[in-house]
N, C-alpha and C positions, 0 to 999 in steps of 0.2 A: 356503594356506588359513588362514585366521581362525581363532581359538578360536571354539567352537561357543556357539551363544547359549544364553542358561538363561533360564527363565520369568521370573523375578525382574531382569534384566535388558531386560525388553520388556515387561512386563505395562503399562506406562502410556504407552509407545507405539503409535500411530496406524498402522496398516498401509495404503498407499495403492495400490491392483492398478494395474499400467501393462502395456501391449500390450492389444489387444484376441481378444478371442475370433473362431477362426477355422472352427470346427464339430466334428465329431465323426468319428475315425477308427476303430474296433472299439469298444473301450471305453473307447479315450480321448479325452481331447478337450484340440485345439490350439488354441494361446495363439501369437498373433507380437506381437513386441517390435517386430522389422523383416524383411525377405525373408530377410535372414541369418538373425536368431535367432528359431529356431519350435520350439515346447515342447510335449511330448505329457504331457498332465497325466492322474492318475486322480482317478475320481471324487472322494474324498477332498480332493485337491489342488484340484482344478477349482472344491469348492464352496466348504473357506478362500478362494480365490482371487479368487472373486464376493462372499464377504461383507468386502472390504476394499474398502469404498469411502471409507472415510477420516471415516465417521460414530461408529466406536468404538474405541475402546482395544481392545488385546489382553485385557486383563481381560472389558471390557464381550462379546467377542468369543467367550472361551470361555464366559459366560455364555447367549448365544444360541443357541450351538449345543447345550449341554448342557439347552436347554428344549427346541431341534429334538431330538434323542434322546430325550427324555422321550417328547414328543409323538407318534414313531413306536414306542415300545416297545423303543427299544433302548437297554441298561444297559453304562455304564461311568463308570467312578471316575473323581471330579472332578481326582486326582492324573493319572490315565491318561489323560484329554484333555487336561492342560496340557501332559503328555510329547508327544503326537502331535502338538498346535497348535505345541508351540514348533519342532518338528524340520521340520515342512511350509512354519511359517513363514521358517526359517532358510532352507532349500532353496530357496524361494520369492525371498528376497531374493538370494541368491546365484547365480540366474538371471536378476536383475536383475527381477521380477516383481512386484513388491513393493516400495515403498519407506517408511521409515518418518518419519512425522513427528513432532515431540514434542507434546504436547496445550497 
């Protein structure tokens, strides 16, 4: 396993989602890569995962979603969602799920 990524190490990388969406099982929802690799994502995960279509930087990225929070009335520190984007996006890639490009 890789040293674990840090914000500042990805903030101006381009996250590009690969495998497609395959529906919703309880509360999660599948993602296949291929028939072998199929991923049970949570909500969370599922919706980084959708907003990396390769239109923003990890920057521009937590910037969006910390407007989408706003906009539903839920509060948290711009520190504490850089923590949670980097660690989803980490997992993310290391699922293969995710690749990144440089801008």
């Amino acid at each position: 396993m890789s040293n674990p990524l840090t914000y500042e190490d990805i903030k101006n990388k381009v996250p590009v989602k690969q495998g497609v969406e395959l529906g919703i099982e309880g509360d999660n929802y599948l993602v296949g890569i291929s028939e072998e690799k199929i991923y049970s994502l949570s909500l969370s995960a599922f919706y980084v995962w959708q907003l990396c279509d390769g239109s923003r930087n990890v920057e521009e990225l937590a910037t969006h979603i910390m407007q989408d929070l706003k906009e539903s009335s839920q509060e948290i520190s711009e520190s504490e969602l850089k923590e949670v984007l980097t660690l989803i996006l980490g997992q993310l890639h290391e699922a293969e799920l995710i690749k990144f490009s440089e801008e």
